[in-house]
N, C-alpha and C positions, 0 to 999 in steps of 0.2 A: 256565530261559529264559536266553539266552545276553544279556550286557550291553548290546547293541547292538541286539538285539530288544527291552528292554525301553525303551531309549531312542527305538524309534520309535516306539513303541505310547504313551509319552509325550508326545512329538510330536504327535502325529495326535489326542489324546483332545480330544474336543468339535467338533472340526473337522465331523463331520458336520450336527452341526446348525447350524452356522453354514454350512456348505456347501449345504445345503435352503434356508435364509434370501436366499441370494445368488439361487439361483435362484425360487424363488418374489418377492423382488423383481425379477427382471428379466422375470416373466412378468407380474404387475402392470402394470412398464411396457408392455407389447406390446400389453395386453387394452386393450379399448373401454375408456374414462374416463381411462386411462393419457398414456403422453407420444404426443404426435401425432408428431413428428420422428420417436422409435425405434419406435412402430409401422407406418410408413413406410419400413422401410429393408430392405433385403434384404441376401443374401451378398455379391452383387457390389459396391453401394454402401458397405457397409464393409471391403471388403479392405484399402484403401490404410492404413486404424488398425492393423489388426494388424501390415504390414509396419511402418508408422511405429513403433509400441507396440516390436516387439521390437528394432529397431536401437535404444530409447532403452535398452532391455535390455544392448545391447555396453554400449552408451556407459555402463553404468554401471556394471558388470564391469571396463573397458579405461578407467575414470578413475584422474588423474593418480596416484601415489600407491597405487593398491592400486584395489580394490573398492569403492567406496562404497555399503556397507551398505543405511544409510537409503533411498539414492537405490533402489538394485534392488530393494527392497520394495516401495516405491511401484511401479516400474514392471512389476514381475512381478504385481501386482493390476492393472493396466492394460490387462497382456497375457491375463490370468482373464479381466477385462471383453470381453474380445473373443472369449475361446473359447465363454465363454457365450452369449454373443448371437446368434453361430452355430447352437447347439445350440438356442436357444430357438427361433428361423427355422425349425430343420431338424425339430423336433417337431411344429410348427404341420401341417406335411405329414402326411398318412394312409401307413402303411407301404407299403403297395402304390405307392405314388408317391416310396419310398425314404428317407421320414421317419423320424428316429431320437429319441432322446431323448439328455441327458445321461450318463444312467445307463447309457446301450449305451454310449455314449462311452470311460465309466469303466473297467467291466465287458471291454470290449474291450481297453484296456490291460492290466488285472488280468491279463487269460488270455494275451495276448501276452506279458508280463515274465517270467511260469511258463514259458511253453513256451518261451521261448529263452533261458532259464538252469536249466537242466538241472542243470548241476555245484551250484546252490543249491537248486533247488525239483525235489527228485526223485520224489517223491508228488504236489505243489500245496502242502506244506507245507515251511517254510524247514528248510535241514539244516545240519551243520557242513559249514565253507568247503571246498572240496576244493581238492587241490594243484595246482590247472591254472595256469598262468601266465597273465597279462594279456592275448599277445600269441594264445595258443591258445583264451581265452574270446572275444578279436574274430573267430577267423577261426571258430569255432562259430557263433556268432551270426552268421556273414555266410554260413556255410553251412544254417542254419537258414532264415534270411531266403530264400534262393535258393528252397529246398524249398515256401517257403508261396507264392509268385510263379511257377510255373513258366512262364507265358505272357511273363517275361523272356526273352530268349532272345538280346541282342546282350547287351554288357558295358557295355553307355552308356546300356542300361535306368535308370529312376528315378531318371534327372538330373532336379528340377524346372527344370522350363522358364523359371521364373521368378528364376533365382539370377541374380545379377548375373557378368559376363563372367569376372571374373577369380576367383571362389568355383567356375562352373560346371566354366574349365579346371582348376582346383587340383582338384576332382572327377572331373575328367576321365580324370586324369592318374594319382590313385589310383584308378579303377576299372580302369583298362592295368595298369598296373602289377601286377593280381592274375591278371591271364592272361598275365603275360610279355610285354608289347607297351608298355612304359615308356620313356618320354623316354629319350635317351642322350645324355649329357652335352656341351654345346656349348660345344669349347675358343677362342671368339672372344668369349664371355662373359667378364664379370668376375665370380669369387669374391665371394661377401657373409658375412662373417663375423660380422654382426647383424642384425636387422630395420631398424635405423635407416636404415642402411647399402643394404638394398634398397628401405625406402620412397623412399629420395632417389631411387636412381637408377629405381624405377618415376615417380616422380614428372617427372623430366627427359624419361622417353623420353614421359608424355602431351604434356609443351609442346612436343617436337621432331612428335609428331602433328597438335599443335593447327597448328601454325606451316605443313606443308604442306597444310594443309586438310583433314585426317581424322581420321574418330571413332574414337579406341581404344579405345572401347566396344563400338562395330559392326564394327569391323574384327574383335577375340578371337570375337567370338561369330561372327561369319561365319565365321572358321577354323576355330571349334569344329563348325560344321555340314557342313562340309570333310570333317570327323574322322570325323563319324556318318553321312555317308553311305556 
């Protein structure tokens, strides 16, 4: 067993049964006798946690200084707390009415990661690394993806709807960019030779928005619908 196999099977040892304990607590909570609030609550009623749970995720990836550890621990069990609760919701359901469990949840992943890493799992069992480069396992994988979605059929398929204006066009813009239809560089722009540098001046052009009375929130996303139509 290769060093790095044996380090995740270390990892992961016990995890399961503390993984069964998370969710049979949160089914507890659901069931009669349980918390009245969380068995009251549906998918829709907690979305806004999950979106809140994972920005606190950047934010603690993207603190001062580096990573702060502690903090994305806490807050990647925050972001558990929420996919669970989902899954717990979505089991309550009878499968003919589309109900799943956790365990499909898992499971579903499990077979997804095999099948679109070919160059690693060429049986469903892990192999030695093959010599494909980084940049030819993304565009595998993004050719794989395509295969399993065939009812994609524009290029601005599986934008979620929900990304905020300025993540959707950055999406946008790399999903052009794989059928040759990419932004062409605008020389009335200024050069940014760091992020600093372009948060300032994204940051100037919101107050020159703010200042004629428009949203540069709904203005990018209107443009972006511009794009896809």
């Amino acid at each position: 067993m290769r060093e790095g196999q044996e380090s995740q099977k270390q990892n992961g040892a016990g995890v399961g049964a503390d993984f069964e304990r998370l969710l049979e607590l949160m089914g507890t909570l659901r069931n009669p006798g349980g918390c009245t609030w969380t068995a009251t609550q549906t998918h829709e009623s907690i979305m806004h946690y999950l979106v809140e749970e994972t920005y606190e995720v950047v934010e603690a990836v993207e603190a001062p200084g580096g990573a702060d550890l502690a903090l994305l621990r806490e807050e990647l069990g925050d972001v558990l707390l929420n996919l669970i609760f989902h899954a717990q919701i979505a089991s309550e359901l009878p499968a003919n009415q589309g109900g799943f469990s956790m365990r499909d949840v898992v499971n579903g992943l499990v077979d997804k990661l095999i099948r679109r890493n070919p160059h690693v799992f060429g049986d469903g069992q892990a192999v030695e690394g093959s010599s494909m480069t980084a940049q030819q396992i993304y565009e595998a994988w993004d050719e794989l993806k395509k295969s399993e979605k065939p009812e994609r059929t524009s290029p601005l398929d599986g934008i979620p709807p929900g990304l905020p204006a300025l993540a959707a066009a950055s999406k946008t813009q790399e999903k052009l960019e794989k059928v040759g239809r990419g932004v062409p560089p605008d020389g009335l722009l200024p050069e940014f030779a760091t992020e600093e540098d372009l948060g300032a001046y994204l940051y100037a052009l919101v107050g020159q928005a703010r200042a004629a009375g428009l949203d540069p929130e709904r203005a990018l996303r209107g443009f972006l619908r511009r794009i896809e139509a």
